[in-house]
LOPAZA-896449 format. One record per residue (C-alpha): z, x, y. Coordinates in steps of 0.001 Angstrom, whole numbers, plus 500000, padded with zeros to 6 digits. Each point is the difference from the previous one (the first is absolute). Layout:
<recs>
ZXY...
</recs>
This chain:
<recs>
500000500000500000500777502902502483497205502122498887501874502766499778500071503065497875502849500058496777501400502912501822500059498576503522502019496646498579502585502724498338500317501941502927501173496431501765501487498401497060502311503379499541502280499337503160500220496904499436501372499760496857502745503312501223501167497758502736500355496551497881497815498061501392497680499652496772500948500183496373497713500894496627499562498087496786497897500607497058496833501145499995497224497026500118496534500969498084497061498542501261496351501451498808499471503805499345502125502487501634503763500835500295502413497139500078500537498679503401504001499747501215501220496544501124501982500127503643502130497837501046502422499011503465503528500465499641501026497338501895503801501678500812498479502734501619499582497295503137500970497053501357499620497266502223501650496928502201497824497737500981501734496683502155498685496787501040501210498341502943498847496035499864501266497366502416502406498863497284500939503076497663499843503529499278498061501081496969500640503839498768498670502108496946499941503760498645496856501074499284499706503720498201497045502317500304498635498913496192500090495754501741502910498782498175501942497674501936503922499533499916502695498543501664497703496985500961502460497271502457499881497936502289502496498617502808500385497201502068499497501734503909504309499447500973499005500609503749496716501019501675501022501997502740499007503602499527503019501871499733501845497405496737496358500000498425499820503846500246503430499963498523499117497378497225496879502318499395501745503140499572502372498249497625498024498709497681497745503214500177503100501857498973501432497595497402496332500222498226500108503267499695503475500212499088499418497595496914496751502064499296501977502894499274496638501546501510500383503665502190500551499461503377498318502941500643496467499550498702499818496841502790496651500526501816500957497234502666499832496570500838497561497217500459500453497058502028498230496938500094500194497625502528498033496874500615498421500041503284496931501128502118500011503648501550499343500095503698497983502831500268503152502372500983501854502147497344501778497888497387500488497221502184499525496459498230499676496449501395502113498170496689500277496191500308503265498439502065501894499955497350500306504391500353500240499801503479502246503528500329497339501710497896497257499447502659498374502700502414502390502802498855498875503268498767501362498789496074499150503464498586502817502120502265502200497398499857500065499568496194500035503688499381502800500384501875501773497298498527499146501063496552500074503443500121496707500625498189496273500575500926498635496400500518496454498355499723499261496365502011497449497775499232499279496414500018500874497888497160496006499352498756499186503605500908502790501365497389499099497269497529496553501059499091500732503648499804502441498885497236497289498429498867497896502663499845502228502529498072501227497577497496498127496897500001496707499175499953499126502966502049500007502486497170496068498153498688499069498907503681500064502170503070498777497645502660501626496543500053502065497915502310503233498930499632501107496486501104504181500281500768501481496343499893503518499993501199501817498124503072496594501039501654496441500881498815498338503272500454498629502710497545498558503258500000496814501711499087499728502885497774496670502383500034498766502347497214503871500094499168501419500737503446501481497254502744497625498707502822502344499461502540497389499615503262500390501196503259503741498566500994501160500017496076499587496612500237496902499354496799500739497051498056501352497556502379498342497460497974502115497240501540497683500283503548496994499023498467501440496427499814499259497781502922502703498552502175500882496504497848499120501379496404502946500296497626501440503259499169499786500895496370504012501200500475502854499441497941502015498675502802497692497146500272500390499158496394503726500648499932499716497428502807497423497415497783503376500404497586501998498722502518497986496892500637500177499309496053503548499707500343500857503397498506501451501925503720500358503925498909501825501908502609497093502465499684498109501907498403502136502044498084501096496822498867496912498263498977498808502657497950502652500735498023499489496287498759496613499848500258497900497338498347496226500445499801499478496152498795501775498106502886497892497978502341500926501587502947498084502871498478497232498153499728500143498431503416499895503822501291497382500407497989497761497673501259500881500746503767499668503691499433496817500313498035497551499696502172502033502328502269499958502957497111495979499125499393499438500981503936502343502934499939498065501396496114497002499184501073500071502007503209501004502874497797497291499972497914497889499708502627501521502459502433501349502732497535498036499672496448502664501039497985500410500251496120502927497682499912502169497484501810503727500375498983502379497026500253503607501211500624503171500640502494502954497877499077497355497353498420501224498943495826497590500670497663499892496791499048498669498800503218498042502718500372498082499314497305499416496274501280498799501339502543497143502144498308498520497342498506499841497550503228498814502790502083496202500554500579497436502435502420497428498342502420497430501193497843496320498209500090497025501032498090496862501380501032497116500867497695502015499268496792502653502527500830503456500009501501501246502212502195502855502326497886503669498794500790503458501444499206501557498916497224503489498328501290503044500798497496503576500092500350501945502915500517501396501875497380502619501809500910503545498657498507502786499664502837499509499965503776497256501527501217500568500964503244502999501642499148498084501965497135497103501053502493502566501121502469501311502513497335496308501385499318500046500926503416501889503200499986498827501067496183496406499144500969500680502733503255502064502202498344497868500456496385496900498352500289497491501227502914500304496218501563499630499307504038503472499430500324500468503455499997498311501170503170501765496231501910497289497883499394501692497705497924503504498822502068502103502721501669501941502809498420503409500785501929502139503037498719
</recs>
C-alpha cells in the first residue's frame, strides 16, 4: 500500500515497535516469498478524553490509540454556567480514568464537543439559549486551564463525523456526510478521509438550508411531539433513555420532518456528491433506521439513467458520537498525520 521498499518499512517499523507504540504477531504467508509479520496498535501506549457538552448532559469516553473505547457515561448537565460544568467535566474525566485503571500518563489530551456554530474567531461558538455562558468565549483557554490538559474544540457535528470516520463507516468510505440529530441539527462533511470544515469552520450547518417555516428534523421537536401525546419528558436525556421507536408521536415527527430531511439530502447530493449519507448524533438506531427507508434524493431521469446518489445509512458507531469524535481529535493530531495537527481542525491550547 505504501510502495515502499521491505527495508524502508523496517527501518520505520523498528522505532516503533522500541517505543511501544506497535506490537508483532506471527508471521502471515501470503504467495511466494518470506512470511510477512502482522503489526498491531497497542492501545495503552495512548489515550484519549473526548467530552460532549449538549444542552441537557455531558457525554464522556476514553478512547486508546488501537480505538477501543472505555469508560463510556453520561450525566445529566447539574448547572450550565462555565465554571460548575468545567468542574463536573473534570470530575467525571478523572473518575473515568480512575475506574479505567488506565496510565495517566500516556493521556494525549482532551476533546470537547460542543453544539453550536463557530463565529469565525478562535474557538468561539454560538450554542443554543439553553448554554448561554458557553457563548463568544475563547472555550479552548478556558477549558485547558480548567482541566489542566492540552484541549481540542469543535462543534458537536464537526467531532461526530470524524468519529465516524476512524471507527464507523469511514474506514470503507472516505467522502461522506454526516447528519448529527440532537437538540439541534447540523452535520459535518468528511473529504478523502479528512474534515471539510469551510472557511469559518462552520461546513455542515445542514440546518440553514431549511427555509424559515419548515420543521427541523431535531430531537427537541420530537421530544416535544411526545409531549403533545401525553407522555411530557423533562428532556432529552429523559426521552431517550425510554425511548420508543413505535409510538405515534414518532410517527407524527416523521411525517412533519420528512420532507424537511429530503431538502436537506438532496442538497447534499447535489452540492457535495459524496459516497454516503450517515444518519447519527444522539438519534436511536431504531429511528434511524425509519428514517432510511422514508428518506429519498430529488433524483429525475434523463436518457434512461439516473444521476448517482449517496447511499443514506445509519451510523455505526456504538455510544455517543460526539463524545467519541471529540476523543479522535487529539490521537488523530498526535499519531495520525490529520489537519488537526497544524489547527485546522478546532484550537489546541497548552
Amino acid at each position: 500500500m505504501t510502495g515502499l521498499a521491505p527495508h524502508s518499512i523496517t527501518r520505520l517499523v523498528e522505532p516503533l515497535l522500541a517505543r511501544g507504540l506497535l506490537q508483532e504477531s506471527a508471521p502471515v504467508t501470503v504467495g511466494r516469498g518470506k512470511p510477512s509479520t502482522r503489526l498491531s496498535l497497542i492501545g495503552s501506549a495512548a489515550f484519549s478524553v473526548g467530552v460532549s457538552v449538549m444542552t441537557d448532559a455531558i457525554s464522556l469516553v476514553l478512547l486508546d490509540l488501537a480505538g477501543a473505547t472505555a469508560a463510556a457515561r453520561s450525566e445529566r448537565l447539574i448547572d450550565p454556567d462555565i465554571t460548575p460544568a468545567c468542574a463536573q467535566i473534570r470530575t467525571m474525566v478523572d473518575a473515568a480514568i480512575t475506574d479505567a485503571g488506565w496510565d495517566r500518563t500516556a493521556l494525549v489530551g482532551i476533546g470537547v464537543g460542543v453544539t453550536g456554530y463557530f463565529i469565525g474567531d478562535g474557538a468561539r461558538l454560538n450554542p443554543p439559549r439553553l448554554l448561554d455562558p458557553w457563548a463568544l468565549i475563547p472555550l479552548d483557554t478556558i477549558l485547558a486551564d480548567a482541566l489542566g490538559q492540552k484541549i481540542w474544540v469543535d462543534n458537536d457535528g464537526n467531532v461526530a463525523a470524524v468519529g465516524e470516520a476512524m471507527l464507523g463507516h469511514g474506514r470503507a468510505v472516505r467522502d461522506f456526510a454526516y447528519l448529527y440529530f440532537s437538540a439541534g441539527f447540523g452535520g459535518g462533511v468528511m473529504c478523502k478521509g479528512h474534515p471539510l470544515r469551510g472557511h469559518h469552520g462552520n461546513a455542515g450547518e445542514f440546518a440553514s438550508i431549511l427555509p424559515v417555516g419548515w420543521s427541523q428534523p431535531n430531537l427537541e421537536a420530537l421530544r416535544i411531539a411526545f409531549i403533545d401525546e401525553g407522555v411530557p419528558y423533562p428532556d432529552l436525556h429523559a426521552m431517550l433513555a425510554a425511548f420508543d421507536p413505535d409510538h405515534v408521536a414518532v410517527d407524527h415527527w416523521l411525517d412533519a420532518c420528512i420532507p424537511s430531511l429530503d431538502l436537506v439530502v438532496s442538497s447534499i447530493s447535489a452540492t457535495l456528491d459524496p459516497a454516503m449519507i450517515v444518519l447519527g448524533g444522539r438519534l436511536p438506531s431504531s429511528l434511524a433506521q425509519r428514517i432510511v427507508e422514508r428518506i429519498s434524493i430529488t433524483n429525475p431521469e434523463r436518457r434512461g439513467f439516473h444521476r448517482p446518489v449517496p447511499r443514506i445509512v445509519a451510523s455505526t458507531l456504538d455510544g455517543d458520537a460526539a463524545a467519541i469524535g471529540a476523543a479522535a481529535l487529539p490521537l488523530r493530531a498526535a499519531f495520525f498525520g490529520a489537519p488537526e495537527a497544524d489547527g485546522t481542525i478546532g484550537d489546541e491550547a497548552n
